[in-house]
MOPAC internal coordinates of N, CA, C and O (Angstrom, degrees):
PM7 1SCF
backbone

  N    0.0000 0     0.00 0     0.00 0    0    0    0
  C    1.4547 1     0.00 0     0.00 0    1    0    0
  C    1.5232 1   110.18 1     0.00 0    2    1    0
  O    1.2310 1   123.82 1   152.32 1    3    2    1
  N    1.2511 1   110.28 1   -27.68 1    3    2    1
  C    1.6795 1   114.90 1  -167.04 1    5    3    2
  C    1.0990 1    96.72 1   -80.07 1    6    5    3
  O    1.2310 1   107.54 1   123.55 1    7    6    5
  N    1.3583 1   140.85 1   -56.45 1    7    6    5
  C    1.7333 1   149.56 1   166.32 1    9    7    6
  C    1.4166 1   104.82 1   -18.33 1   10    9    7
  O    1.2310 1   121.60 1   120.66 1   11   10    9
  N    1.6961 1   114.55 1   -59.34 1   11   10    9
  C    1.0972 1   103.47 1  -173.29 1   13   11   10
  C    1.3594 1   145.48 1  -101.77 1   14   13   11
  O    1.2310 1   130.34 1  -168.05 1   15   14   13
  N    1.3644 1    97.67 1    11.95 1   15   14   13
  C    1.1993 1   140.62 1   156.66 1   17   15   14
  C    1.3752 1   115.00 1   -50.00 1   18   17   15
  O    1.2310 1   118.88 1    94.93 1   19   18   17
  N    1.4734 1   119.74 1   -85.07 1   19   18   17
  C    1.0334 1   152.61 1   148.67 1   21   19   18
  C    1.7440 1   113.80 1   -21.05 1   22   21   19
  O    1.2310 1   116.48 1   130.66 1   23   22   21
  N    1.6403 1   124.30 1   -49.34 1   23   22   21
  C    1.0359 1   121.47 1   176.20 1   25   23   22
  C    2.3391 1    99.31 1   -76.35 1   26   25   23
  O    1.2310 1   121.62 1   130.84 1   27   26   25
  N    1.0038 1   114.51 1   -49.16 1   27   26   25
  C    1.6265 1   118.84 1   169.73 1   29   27   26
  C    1.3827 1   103.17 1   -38.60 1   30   29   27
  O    1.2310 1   118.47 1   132.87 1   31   30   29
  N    1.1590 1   120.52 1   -47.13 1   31   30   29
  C    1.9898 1   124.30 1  -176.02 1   33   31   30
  C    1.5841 1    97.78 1   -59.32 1   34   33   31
  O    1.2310 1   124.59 1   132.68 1   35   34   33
  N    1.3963 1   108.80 1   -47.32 1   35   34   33
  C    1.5248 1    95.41 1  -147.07 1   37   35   34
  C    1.7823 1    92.21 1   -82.33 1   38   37   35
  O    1.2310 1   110.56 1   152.15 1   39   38   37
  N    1.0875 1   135.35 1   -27.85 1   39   38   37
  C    1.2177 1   154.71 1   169.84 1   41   39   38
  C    1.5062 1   134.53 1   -62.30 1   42   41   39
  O    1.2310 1   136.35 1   170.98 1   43   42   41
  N    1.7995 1    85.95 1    -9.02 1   43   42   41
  C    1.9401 1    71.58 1  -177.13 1   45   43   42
  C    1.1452 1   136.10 1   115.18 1   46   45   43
  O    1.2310 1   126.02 1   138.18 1   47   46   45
  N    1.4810 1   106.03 1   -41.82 1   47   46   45
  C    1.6916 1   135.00 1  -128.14 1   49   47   46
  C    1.7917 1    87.19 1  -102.28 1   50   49   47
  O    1.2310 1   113.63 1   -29.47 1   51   50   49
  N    1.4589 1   129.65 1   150.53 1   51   50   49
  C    0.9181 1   143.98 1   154.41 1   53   51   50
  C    1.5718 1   123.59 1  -124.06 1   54   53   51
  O    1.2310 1   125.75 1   -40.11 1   55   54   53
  N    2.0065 1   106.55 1   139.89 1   55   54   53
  C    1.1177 1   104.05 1  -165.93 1   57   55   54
  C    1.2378 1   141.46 1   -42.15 1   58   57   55
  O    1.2310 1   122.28 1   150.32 1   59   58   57
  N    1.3787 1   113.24 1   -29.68 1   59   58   57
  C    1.6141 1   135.25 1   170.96 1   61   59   58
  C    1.6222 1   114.69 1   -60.76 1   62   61   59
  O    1.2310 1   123.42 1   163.95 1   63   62   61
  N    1.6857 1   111.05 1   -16.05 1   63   62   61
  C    1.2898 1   105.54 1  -176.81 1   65   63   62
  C    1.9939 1   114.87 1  -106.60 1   66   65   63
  O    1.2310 1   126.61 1  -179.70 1   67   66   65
  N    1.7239 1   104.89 1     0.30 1   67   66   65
  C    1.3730 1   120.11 1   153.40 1   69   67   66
  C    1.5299 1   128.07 1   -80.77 1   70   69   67
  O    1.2310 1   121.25 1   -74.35 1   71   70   69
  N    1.1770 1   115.21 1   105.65 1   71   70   69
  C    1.3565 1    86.30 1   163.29 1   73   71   70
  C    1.4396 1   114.84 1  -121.54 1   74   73   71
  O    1.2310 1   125.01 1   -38.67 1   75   74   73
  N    1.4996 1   107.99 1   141.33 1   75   74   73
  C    1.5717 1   120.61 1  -170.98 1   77   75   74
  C    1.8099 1   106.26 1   -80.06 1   78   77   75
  O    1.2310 1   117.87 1   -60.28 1   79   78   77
  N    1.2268 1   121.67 1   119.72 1   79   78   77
  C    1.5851 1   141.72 1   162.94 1   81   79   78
  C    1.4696 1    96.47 1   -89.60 1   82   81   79
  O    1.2310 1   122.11 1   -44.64 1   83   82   81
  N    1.4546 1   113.56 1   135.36 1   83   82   81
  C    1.5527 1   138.95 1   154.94 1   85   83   82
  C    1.9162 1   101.17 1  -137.13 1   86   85   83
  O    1.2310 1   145.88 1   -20.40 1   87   86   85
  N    1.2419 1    67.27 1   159.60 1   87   86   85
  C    1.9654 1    99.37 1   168.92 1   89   87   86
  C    1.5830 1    90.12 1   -85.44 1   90   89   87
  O    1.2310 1   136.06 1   -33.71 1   91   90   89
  N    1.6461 1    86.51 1   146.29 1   91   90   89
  C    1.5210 1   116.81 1   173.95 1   93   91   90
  C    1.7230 1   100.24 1   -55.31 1   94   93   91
  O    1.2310 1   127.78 1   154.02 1   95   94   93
  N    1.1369 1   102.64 1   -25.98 1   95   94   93
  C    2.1522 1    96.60 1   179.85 1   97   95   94
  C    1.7397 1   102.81 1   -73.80 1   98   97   95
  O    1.2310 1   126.78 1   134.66 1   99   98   97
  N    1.4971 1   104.57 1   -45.34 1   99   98   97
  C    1.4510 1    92.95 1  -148.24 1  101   99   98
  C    1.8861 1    91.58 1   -64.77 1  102  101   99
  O    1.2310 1   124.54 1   123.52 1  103  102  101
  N    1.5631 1   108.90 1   -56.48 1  103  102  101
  C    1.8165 1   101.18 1   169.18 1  105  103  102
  C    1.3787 1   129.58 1   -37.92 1  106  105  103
  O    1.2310 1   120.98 1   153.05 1  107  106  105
  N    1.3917 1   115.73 1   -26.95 1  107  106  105
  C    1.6174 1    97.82 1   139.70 1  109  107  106
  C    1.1110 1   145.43 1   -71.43 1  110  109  107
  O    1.2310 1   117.53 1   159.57 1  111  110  109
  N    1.2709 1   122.30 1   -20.43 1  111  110  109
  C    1.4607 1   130.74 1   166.63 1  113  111  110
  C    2.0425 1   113.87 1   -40.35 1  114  113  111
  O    1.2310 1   138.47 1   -69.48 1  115  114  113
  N    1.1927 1    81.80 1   110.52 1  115  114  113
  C    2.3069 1    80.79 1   168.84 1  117  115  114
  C    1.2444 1    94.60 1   -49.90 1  118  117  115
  O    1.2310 1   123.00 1   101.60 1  119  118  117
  N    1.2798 1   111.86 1   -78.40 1  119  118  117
  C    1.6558 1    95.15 1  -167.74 1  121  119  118
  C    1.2340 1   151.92 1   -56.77 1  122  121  119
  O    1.2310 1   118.39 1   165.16 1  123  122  121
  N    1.4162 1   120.68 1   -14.84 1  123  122  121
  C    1.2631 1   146.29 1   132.61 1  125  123  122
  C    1.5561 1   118.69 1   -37.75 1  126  125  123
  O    1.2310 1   132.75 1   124.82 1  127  126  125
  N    1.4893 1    92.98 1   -55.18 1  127  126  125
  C    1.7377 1    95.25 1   177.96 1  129  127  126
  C    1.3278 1   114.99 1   -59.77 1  130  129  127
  O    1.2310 1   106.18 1   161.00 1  131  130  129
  N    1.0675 1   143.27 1   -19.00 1  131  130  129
  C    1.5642 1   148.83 1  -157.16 1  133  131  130
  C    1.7897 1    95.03 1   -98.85 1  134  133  131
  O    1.2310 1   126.84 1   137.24 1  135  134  133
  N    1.4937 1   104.44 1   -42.76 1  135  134  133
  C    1.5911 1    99.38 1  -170.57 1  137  135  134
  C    1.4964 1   114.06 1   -90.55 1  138  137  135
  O    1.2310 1   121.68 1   163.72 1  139  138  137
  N    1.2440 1   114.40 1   -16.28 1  139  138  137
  C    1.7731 1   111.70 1   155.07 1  141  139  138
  C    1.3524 1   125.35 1   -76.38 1  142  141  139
  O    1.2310 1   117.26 1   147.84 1  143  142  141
  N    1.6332 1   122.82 1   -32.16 1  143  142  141
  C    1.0174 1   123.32 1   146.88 1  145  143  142
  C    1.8156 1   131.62 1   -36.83 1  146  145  143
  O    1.2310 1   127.75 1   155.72 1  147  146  145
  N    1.5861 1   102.68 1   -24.28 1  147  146  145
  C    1.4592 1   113.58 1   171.79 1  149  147  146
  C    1.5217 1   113.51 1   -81.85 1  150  149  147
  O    1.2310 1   128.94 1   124.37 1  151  150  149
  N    1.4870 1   100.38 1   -55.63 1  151  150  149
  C    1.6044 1   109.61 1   167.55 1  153  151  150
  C    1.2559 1   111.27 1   -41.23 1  154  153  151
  O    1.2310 1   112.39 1    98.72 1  155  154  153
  N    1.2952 1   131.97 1   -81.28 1  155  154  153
  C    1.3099 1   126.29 1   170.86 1  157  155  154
  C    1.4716 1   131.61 1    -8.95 1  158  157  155
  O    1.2310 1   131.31 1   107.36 1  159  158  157
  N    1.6257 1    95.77 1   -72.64 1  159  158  157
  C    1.0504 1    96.44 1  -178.07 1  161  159  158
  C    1.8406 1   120.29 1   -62.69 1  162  161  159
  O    1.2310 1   124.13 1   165.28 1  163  162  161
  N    1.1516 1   109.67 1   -14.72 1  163  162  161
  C    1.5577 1   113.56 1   171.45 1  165  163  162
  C    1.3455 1   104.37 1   -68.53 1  166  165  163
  O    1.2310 1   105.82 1   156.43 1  167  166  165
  N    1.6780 1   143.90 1   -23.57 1  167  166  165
  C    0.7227 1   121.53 1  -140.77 1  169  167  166
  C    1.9290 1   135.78 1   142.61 1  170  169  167
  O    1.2310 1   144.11 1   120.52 1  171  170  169
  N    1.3808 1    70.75 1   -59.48 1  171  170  169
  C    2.1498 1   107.68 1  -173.85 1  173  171  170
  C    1.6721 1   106.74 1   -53.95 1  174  173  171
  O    1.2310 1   123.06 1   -59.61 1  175  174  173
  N    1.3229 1   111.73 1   120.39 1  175  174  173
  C    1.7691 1   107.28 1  -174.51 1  177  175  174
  C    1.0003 1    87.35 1   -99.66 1  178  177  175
  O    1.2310 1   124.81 1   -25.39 1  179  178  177
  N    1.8458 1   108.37 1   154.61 1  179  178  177
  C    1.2366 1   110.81 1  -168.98 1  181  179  178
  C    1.7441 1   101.24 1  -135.79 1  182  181  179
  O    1.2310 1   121.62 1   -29.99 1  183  182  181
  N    1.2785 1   114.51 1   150.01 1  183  182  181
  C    1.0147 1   112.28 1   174.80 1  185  183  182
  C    1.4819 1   112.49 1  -125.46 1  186  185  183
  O    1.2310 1   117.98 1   -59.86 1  187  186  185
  N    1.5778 1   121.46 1   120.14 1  187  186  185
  C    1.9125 1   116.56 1   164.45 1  189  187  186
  C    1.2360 1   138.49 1   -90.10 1  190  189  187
  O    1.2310 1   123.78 1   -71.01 1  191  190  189
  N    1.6594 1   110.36 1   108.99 1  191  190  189
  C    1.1495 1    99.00 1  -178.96 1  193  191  190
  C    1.4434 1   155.40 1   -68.17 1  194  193  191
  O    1.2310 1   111.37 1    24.98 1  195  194  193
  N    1.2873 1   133.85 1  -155.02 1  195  194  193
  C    1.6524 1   115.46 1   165.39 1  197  195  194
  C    1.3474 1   117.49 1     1.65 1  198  197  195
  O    1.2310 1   124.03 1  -117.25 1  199  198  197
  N    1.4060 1   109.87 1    62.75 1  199  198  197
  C    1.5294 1   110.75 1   156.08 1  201  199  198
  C    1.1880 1   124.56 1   -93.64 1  202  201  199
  O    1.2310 1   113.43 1   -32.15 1  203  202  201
  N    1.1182 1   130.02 1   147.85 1  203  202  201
  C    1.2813 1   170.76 1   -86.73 1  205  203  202
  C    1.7470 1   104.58 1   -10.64 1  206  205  203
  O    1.2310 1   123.88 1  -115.43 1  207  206  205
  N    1.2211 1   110.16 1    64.57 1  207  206  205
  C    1.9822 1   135.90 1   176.88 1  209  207  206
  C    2.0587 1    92.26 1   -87.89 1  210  209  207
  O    1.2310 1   130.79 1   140.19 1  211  210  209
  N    1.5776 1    96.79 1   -39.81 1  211  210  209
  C    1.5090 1    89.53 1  -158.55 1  213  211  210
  C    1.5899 1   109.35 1  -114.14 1  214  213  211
  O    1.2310 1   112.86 1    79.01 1  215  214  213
  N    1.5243 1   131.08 1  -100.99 1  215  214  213
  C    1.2175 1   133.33 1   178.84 1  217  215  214
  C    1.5999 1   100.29 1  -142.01 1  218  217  215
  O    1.2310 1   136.78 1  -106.03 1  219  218  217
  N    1.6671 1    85.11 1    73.97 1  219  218  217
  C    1.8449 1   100.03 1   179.43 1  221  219  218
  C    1.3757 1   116.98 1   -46.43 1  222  221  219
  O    1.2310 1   110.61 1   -38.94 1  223  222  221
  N    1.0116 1   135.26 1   141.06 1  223  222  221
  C    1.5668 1   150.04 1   138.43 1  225  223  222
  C    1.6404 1   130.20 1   -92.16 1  226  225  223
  O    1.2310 1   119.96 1   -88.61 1  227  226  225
  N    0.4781 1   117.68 1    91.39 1  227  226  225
  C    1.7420 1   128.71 1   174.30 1  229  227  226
  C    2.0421 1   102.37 1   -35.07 1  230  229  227
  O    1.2310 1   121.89 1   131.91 1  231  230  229
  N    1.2292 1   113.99 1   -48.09 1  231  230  229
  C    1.2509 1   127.24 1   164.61 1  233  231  230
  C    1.4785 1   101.69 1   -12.67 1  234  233  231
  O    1.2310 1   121.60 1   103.52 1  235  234  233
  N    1.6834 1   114.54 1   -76.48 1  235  234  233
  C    1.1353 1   135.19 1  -147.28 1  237  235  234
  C    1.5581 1   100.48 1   -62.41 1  238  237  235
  O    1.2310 1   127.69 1   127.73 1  239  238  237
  N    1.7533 1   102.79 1   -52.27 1  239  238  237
  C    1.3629 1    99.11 1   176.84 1  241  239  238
  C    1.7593 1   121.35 1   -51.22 1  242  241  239
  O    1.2310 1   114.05 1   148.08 1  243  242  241
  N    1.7583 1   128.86 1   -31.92 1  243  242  241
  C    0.9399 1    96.96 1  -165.87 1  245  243  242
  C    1.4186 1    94.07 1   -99.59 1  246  245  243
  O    1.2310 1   105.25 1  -175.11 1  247  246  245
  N    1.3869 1   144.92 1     4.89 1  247  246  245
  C    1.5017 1   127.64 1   169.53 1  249  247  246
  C    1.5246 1   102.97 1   -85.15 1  250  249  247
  O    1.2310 1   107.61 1   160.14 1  251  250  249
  N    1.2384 1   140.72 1   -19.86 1  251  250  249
  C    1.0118 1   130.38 1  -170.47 1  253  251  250
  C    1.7295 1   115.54 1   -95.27 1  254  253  251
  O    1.2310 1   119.71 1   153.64 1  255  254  253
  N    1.5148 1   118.15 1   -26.36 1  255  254  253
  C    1.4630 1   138.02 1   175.81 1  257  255  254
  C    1.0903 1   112.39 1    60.59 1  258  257  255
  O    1.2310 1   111.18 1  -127.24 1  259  258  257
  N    1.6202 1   134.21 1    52.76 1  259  258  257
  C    1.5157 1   115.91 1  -163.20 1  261  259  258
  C    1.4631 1   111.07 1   -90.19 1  262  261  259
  O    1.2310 1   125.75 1   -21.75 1  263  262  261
  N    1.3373 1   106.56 1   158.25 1  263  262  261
  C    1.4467 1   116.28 1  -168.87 1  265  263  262
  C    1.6170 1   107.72 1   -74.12 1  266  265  263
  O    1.2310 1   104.17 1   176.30 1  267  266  265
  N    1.3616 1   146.79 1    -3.70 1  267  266  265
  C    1.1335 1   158.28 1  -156.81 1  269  267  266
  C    1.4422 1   108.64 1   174.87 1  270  269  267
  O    1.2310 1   125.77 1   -49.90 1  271  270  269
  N    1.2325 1   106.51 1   130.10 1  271  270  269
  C    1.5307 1   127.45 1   173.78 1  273  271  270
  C    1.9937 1   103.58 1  -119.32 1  274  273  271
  O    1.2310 1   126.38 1   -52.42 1  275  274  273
  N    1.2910 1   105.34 1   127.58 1  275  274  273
  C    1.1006 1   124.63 1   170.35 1  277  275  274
  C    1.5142 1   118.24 1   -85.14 1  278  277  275
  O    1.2310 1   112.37 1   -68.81 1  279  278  277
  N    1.4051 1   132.01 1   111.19 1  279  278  277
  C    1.5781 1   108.13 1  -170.70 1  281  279  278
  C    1.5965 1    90.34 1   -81.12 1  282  281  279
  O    1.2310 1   126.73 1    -4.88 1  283  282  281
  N    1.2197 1   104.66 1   175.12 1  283  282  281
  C    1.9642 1   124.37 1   175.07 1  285  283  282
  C    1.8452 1    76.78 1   -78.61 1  286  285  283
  O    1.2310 1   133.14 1   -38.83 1  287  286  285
  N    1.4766 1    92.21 1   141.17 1  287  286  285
  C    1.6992 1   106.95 1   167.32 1  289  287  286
  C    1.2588 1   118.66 1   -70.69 1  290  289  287
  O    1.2310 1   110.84 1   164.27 1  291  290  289
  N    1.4967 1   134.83 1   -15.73 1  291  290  289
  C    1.5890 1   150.96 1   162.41 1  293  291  290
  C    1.3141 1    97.69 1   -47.91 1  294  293  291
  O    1.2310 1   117.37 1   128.02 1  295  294  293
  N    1.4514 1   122.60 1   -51.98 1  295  294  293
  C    1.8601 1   110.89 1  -172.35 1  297  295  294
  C    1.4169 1    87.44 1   -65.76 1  298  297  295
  O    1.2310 1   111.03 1    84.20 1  299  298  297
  N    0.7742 1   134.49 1   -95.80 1  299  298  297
  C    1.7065 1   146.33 1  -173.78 1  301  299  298
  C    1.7784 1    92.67 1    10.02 1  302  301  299
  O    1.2310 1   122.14 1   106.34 1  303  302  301
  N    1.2365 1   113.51 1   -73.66 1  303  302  301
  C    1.7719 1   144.65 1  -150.50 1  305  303  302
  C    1.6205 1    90.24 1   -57.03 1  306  305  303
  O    1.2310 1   126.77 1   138.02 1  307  306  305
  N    1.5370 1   104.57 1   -41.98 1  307  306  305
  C    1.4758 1   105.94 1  -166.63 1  309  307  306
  C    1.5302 1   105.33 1   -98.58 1  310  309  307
  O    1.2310 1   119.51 1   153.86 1  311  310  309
  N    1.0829 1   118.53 1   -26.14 1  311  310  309
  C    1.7683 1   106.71 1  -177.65 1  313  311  310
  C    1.5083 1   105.94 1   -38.54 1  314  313  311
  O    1.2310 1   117.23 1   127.80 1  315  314  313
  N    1.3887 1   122.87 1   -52.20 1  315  314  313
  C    1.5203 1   114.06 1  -154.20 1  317  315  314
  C    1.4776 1   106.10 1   -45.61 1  318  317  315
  O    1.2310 1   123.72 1   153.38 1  319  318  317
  N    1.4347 1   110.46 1   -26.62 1  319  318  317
  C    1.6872 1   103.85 1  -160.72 1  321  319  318
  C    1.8141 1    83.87 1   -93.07 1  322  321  319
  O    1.2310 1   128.30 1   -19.02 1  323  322  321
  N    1.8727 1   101.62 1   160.98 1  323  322  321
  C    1.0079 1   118.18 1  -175.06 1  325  323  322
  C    2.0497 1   108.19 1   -87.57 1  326  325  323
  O    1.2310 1   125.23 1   -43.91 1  327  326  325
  N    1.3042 1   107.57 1   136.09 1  327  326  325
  C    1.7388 1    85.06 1   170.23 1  329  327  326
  C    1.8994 1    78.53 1   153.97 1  330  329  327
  O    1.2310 1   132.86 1    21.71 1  331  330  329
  N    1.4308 1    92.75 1  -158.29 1  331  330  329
  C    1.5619 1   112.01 1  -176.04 1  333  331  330
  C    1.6526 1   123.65 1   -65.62 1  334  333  331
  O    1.2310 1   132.69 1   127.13 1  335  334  333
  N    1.0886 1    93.09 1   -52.87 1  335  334  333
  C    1.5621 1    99.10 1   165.69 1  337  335  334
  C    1.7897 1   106.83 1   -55.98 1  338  337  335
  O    1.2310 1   114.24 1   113.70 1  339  338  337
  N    0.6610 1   128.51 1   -66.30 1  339  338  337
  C    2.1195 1   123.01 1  -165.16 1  341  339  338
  C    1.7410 1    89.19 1   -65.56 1  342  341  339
  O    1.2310 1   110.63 1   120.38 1  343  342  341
  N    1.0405 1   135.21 1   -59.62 1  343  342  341
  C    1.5153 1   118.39 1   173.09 1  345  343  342
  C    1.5293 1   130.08 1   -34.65 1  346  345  343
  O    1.2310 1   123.53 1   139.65 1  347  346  345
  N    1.4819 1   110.84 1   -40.35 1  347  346  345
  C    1.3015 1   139.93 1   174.94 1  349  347  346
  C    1.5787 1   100.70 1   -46.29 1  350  349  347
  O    1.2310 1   132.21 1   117.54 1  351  350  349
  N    1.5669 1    94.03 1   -62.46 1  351  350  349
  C    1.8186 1    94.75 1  -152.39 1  353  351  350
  C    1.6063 1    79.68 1   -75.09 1  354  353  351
  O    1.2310 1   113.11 1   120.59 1  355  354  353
  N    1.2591 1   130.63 1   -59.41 1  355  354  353
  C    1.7768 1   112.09 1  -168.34 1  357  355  354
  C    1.7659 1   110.02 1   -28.13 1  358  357  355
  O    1.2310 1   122.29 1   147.06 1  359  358  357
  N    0.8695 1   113.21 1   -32.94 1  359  358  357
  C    2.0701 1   112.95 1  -157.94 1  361  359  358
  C    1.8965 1    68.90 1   -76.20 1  362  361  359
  O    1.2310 1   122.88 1    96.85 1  363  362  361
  N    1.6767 1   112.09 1   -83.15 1  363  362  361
  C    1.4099 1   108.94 1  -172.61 1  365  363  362
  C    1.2740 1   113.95 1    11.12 1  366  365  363
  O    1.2310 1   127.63 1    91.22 1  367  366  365
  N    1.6181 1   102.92 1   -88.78 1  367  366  365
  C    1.1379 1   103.84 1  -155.62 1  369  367  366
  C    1.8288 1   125.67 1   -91.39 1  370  369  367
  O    1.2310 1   120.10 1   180.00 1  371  370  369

């Protein structure tokens, strides 16, 4: 975080104009979670990708609040067909 901090200082750059992308794994990570929780709070929009790729939690989405959710392209692949999966991604999104 300090790196990029530090590289934003020398640059100009303000937090609102980064925004940090992770995988649905790394936003599960505790420890990860603690240091986007910092980003954030500086500022930093975040966007998660390919979620539900792994063993989604909804949790994550509301402690973490990200400004964009990426679905996994598999819901996408599978909506056309009728059944559990295309219901799924409707609630999703």
């Amino acid at each position: 975080i300090q790196f990029l901090w530090k590289t934003m200082k020398i640059l100009n750059i303000t937090p609102t104009q980064v925004m940090i992308e992770l995988t649905e794994r790394v936003a599960m990570n505790q420890q990860a979670s603690l240091h986007i929780k910092t980003l954030r709070k500086a500022g930093h929009r975040l966007s998660i990708d390919d979620f539900g790729s792994g063993s989604s939690n909804v949790r994550y989405l509301q402690e973490l609040t990200p400004d964009i959710v990426k679905i996994d392209k598999a819901f996408v692949d599978w909506s056309a067909n009728e059944g559990p999966v295309s219901t799924l991604l409707t609630q999703l999104i």
